[in-house]
N, C-alpha and C positions, 0 to 999 in steps of 0.2 A: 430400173429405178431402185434406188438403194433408201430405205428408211434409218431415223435416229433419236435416239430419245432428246425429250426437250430439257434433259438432264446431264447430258453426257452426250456431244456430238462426236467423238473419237469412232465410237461403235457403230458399223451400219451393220441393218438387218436385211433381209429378200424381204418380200411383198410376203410370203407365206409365213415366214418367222414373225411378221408384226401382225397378220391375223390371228392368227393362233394361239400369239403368247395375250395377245391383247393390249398388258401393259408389259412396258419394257422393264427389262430384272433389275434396274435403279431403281424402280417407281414411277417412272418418267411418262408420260404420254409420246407414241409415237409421232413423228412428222417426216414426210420425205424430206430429204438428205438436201435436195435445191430441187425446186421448183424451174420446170423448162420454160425458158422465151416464150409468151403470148400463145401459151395452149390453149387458150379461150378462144382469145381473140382468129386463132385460123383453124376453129373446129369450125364443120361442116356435116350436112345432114339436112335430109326434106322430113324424115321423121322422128320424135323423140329416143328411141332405141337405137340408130344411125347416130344419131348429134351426138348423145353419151357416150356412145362408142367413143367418135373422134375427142370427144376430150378427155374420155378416160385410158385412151390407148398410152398416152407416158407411162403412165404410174401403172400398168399390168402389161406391158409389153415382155417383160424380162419374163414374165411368166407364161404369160398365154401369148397364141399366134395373133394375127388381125382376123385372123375368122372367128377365133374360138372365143375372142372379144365382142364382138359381135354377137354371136347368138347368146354369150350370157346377159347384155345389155335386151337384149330380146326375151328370154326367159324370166327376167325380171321386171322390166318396163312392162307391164302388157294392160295398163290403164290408160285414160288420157291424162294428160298436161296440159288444161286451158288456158289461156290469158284473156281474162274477161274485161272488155274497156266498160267503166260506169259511164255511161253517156244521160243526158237530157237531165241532171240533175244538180245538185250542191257540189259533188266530188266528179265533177265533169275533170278531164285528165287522170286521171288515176284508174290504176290498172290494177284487179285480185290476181295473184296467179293462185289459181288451185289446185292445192295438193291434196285433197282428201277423196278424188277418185279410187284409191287403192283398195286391197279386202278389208281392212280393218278401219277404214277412214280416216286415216292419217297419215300425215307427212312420213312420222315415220317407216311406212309400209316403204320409199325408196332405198332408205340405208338397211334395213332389216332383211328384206328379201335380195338386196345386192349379197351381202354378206352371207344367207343361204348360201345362194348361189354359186363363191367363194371356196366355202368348207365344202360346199358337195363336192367340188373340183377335188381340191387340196386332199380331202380326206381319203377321196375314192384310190388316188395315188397309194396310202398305205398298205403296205402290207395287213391281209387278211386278218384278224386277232388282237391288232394294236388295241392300246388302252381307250376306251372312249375318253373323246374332247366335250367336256363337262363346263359349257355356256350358263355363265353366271350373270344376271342383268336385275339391277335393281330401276324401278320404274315409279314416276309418281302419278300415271296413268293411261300412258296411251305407248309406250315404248313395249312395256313387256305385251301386250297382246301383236305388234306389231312383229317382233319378233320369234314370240309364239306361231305365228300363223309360215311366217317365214321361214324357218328351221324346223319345224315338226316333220318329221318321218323323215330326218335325213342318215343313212344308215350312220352309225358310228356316232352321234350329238346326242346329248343329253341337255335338255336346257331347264335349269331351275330359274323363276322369277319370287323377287323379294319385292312386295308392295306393302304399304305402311296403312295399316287396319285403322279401318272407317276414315281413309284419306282419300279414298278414288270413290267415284260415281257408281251407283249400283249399273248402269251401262258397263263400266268398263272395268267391273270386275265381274261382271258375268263372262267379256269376253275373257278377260286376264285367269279365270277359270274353268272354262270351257276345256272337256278333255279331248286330249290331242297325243298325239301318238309322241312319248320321247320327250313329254312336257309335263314338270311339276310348280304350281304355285305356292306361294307362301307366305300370312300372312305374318307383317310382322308390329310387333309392339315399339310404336317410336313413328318417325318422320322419315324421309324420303332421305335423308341426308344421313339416316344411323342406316339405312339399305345399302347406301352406296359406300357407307363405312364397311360394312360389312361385307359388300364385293370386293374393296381393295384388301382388307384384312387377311380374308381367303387368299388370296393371290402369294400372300407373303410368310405365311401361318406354314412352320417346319411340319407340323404333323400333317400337314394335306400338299407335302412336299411332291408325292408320287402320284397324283390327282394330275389328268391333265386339261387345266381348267385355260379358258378366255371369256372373252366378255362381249357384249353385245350391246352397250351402252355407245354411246359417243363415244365414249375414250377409247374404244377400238377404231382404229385406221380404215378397216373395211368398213364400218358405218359411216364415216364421214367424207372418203371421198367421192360416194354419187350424188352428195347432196351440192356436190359443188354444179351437178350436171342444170339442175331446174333453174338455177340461177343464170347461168350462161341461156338457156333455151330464153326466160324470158327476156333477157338483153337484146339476143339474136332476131328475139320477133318486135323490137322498139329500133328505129330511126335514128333516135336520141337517148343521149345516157340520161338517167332515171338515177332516184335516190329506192334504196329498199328498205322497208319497214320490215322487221322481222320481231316476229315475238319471239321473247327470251328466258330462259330458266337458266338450264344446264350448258348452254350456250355454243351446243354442238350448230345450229341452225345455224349462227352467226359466222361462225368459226369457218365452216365450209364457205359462203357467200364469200367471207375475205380471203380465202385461197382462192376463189375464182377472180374475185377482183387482183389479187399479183400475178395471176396466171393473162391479165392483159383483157378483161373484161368490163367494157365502156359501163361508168354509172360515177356519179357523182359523192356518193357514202351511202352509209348507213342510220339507218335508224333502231339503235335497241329500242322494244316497249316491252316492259316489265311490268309486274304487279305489283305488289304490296314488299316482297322480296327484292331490296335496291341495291344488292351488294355493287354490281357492277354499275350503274347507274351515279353510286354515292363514287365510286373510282375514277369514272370519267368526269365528274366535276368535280373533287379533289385530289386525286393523282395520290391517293394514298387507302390502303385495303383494310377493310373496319367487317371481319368475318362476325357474325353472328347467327343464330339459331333460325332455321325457315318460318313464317308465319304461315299460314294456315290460311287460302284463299278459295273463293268459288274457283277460278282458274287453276286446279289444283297439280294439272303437267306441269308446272312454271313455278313450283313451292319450292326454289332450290336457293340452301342457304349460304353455299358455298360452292361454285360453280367448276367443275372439273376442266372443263376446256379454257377456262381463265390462263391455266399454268400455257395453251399452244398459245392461245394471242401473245400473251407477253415473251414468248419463244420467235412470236413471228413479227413484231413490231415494237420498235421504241416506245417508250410510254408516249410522247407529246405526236408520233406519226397518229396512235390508235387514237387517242383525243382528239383527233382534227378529223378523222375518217370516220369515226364513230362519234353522234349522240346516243345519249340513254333518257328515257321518260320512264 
């Protein structure tokens, strides 16, 4: 599997040049190069670490064996994946899937600790003495402890997280501060959106040219392709195709579900639900981008003013396809 910026398709990258670099040297967010025939649809598995495998085996085959897929799908997976049906009440048919079994209680703990898992690989390959890879992740609450807990003591990573002062939860800046081996927090003056300013800026910034920095947000490729995994498992365990309601910020969650859906995964669309922040939301019912400043919500992971994974959907679908596929609330 060959990856390519959503900038410049000419250039492909290996699976290990888009973890690592994070963003592509255009700017660009990564996306695989084409998407195989119905990898959804004929993955197989009786347990979540097994399923993930089978659909993650395209996009890391070129790298790793079917074993060595395997047990990282295992070293990472080691929570449950429930699909809770609500019976006997108002929302009889409808189904939670929960992701907040993981260490940190969050979704994110899937893409976080996949992407550990990754660079342990990837990294252990160097030669002894190489530069540390210096994981830069701005978070508006529940990403950077996800990733903190993920990447700590992995030889060779250094991970700084940028969080936007008195905008997370005294929870989840206890975790987002909790000391950890290989792990600095930081807080910063501004909103979640001058954070992530500030991870792309590094990236591009001559004087920290010889830094060898990646990223840990969505906009890294290894964050977002296991989250295409839960979406498949709960199709896998319904009958019939289903619509999915996903909550939305920085819209990596969505992002993955609609690569599982082109990847031949039964469901009828999507549901964005947003908070107070409607960039995408104001897009899918006018088909035109009105970027302004994050407001400021009790829901404060989902304060994103301007959504990084916006640039892959429009890389992966015509405007009027993602309109039809996608509501926003």
């Amino acid at each position: 599997m060959r990856f390519i910026s959503t900038r410049n398709s000419d250039r492909e990258f290996d699976l290990r040049e888009a973890v690592t670099n994070g963003l592509a040297p255009d700017g660009g967010l990564f996306l695989p190069h084409l998407l195989p025939d119905n990898f959804v649809r004929n993955a197989s598995g009786n347990s979540f670490p097994a399923f993930a495998a089978s659909v993650l085996s395209p996009f890391l085959s070129s790298s790793f064996t079917q074993a060595e897929i395997e047990q990282l799908c295992l070293d990472t997976f080691t929570f449950d994946v429930p699909l809770i049906d609500l019976k006997d009440c108002e929302w009889s048919g409808i189904s939670i899937l929960e992701l907040f079994h993981g260490p940190t209680h969050s979704f994110k703990d899937f893409g976080a600790r996949f992407l550990g898992q990754l660079l342990r690989r990837f990294i252990a390959d160097e030669p002894a003495g190489e530069t540390k890879t210096v994981v830069l992740v701005a978070t508006s609450g529940d990403t950077g402890s996800a990733v903190a807990d993920g990447l700590s003591g992995i030889p060779g990573v250094e991970v700084i997280i940028l969080y936007p002062e008195n905008q997370v939860s005294a929870f989840q800046e206890r975790q987002l501060t909790l000391v950890r081996k290989g792990v600095t927090a930081c807080r910063v003056s501004g909103n979640f959106d001058e954070c992530q300013k500030l991870v792309k800026a590094s990236f591009s910034e001559p004087a920290l040219r010889d830094v060898n920095f990646t990223s840990a947000n969505s906009i890294n490729i290894g964050r977002l392709l296991p989250q295409m995994t839960y979406y498949a498992w709960a199709a896998s365990l319904n009958s019939k195709a289903n619509w999915f309601c996903v909550p939305s910020g920085n819209l990596g969650n969505l992002t993955a579900g609609l690569l599982a859906w082109k990847g031949g995964m039964r469901s009828l669309g999507f549901i964005a639900g947003h908070n107070a922040n409607r960039y995408f939301p104001d897009y899918l019912e006018s088909g035109t981008r009105t970027t302004r400043a994050s407001i400021r919500t009790l829901s404060n992971a989902m304060d994103v003013g301007s959504p990084s994974n916006f640039e892959r959907l429009q890389s992966l679908f015509p405007q009027e396809e993602l309109r039809k596929l996608v509501s926003g609330y």
